[in-house]
N, C-alpha and C positions, 0 to 999 in steps of 0.2 A: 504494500500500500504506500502512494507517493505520501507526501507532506501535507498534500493541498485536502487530499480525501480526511486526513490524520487530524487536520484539523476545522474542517466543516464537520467530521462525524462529532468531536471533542466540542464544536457549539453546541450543536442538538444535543448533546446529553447533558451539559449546562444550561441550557434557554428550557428546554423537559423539564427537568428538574427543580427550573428557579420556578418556573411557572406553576406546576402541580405541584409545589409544599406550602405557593404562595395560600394564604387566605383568598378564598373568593365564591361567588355562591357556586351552588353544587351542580351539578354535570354543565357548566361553562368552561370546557376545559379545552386545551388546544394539542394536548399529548397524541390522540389519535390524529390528529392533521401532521404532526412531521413526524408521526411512524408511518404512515402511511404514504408521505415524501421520501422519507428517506426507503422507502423499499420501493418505489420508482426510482429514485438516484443510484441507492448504492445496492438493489437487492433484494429480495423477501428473508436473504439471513440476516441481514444487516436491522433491518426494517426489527422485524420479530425482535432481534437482538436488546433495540432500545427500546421498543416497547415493553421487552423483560426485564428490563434493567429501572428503568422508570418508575414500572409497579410496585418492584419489588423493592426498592428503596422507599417509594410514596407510601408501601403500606405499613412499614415502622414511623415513619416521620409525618404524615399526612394531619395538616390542620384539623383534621375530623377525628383525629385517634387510629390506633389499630387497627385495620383491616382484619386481622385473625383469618377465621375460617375463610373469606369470602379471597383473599389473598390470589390464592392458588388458579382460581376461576376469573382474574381482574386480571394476573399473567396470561392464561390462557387468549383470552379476549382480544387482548392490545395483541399478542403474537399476532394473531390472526390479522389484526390490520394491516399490519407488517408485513406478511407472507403475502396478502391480496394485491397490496401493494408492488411488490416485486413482480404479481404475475400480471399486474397491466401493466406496468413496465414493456413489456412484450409487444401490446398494441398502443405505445403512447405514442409515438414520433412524432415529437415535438407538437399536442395538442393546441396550439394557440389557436381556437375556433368557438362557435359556439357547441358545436357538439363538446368539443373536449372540457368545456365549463360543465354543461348538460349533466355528463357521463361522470363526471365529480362528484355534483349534488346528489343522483340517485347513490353512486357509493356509495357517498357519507352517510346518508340515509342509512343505507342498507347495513352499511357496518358498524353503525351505532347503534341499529335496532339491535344486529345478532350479539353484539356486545352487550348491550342492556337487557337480555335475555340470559344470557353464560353466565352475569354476573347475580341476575334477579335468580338464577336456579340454586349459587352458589348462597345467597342470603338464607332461602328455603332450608337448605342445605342444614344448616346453623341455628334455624328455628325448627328445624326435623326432630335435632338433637337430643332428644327427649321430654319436648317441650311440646311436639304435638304431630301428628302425622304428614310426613312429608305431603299428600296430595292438597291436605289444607293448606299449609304454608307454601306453596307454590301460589295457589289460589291467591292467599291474603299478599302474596309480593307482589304478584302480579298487579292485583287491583290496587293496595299502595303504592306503589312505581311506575304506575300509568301515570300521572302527571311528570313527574320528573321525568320520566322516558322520554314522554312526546318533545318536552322542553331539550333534552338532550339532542335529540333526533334532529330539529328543527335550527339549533344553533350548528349541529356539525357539518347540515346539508348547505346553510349559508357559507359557514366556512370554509368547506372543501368546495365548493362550485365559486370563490369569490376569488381563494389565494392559492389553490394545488397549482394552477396554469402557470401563473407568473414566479411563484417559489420555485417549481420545478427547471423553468428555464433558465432562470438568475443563479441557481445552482449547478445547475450544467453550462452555463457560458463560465461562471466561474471556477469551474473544473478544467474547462479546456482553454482558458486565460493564459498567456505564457507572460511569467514575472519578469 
C-alpha cells in the first residue's frame, strides 16, 4: 500500500471515529456513508475493515454506553456496508450522473434498513435473555424502532444520494494526484 492510500485510509478511521463517539442525536450518523466509500475506493475488505473497526471501538466508548450484547450484530451490519460497497465498486465508473446519485439513495436506503434490522434482531437478542420470549421481543423492537429506523433510513438515503458521487471522485483524483 503507497502512502497516499496509508493515509486517506488513517482519515477515515479518524473522521469515523471522531464522528461516532461524538455526542449527537441517535441514528444521524455518517459511519455507514464512508464504509460504504471507502469499499468503492479501497475495497469490500477494506470497507468491512473500518466499518469493524468503528463499531467495535464505538461500542466500548459510545456517548450512549455499552453496546454489550447488541455489539457483535452493529459489526456484522457496518461489514456489510463495507462489503456492498466494494461490490458496486465493480459497476461504478466514475458515476457523476443522475442515475449514479439515484442508485446511492436507494443503497443507502437499503443498507440502513438491512442494518436496522441485524441490529433490531441483535436488541431482541438481549431482551430474549431471559427476560421474555425471543418472538415477543423481536415484535416489541421492531414496533419500538420503527420511528428511529424510518428517521435512520431517510437521513442515510439523503446522505448517500447527496455526497457518495462527489467523495468518491475527490478520492480517487486524489489517489491518482502525483505530488
Amino acid at each position: 500500500m503507497n502512502t497516499k492510500k496509508l493515509a486517506l485510509i488513517s482519515i477515515l478511521i479518524a473522521v469515523c471515529l471522531g464522528i461516532q463517539l461524538l455526542p449527537r442525536p441517535m441514528n444521524l450518523e455518517f459511519t455507514s456513508l464512508f464504509v460504504f466509500v471507502t469499499g468503492i475506493v479501497f475495497g469490500g475488505f477494506a470497507g468491512a475493515a473500518l466499518g469493524a473497526l468503528v463499531m467495535f471501538v464505538n461500542g466500548f466508548l459510545s456517548p450512549y454506553g455499552f453496546a454489550g450484547v447488541v455489539l457483535p450484530f452493529q459489526i456484522l451490519g457496518m461489514v456489510l456496508i463495507g462489503v456492498v460497497g466494494g461490490l458496486y465498486a465493480k459497476m461504478w465508473a466514475g458515476k457523476v450522473s443522475a442515475a449514479g446519485f439515484a442508485e446511492t439513495v436507494v443503497l443507502g436506503a437499503f443498507l440502513t434498513f438491512i442494518y436496522d434490522v441485524i441490529t433490531n434482531v441483535g436488541t431482541a437478542v438481549f431482551l430474549a435473555s431471559g427476560r421474555m420470549p425471543l418472538p415477543e421481543a423481536l415484535v416489541l423492537v421492531l414496533i419500538t424502532g420503527a420511528i428511529p429506523s424510518i428517521m435512520h433510513i431517510v437521513w442515510n438515503s439523503f446522505l448517500f444520494g447527496t455526497v457518495t458521487v462527489p467523495i468518491v471522485n475527490a478520492m480517487q483524483k486524489t489517489l491518482m494526484r502525483r505530488w
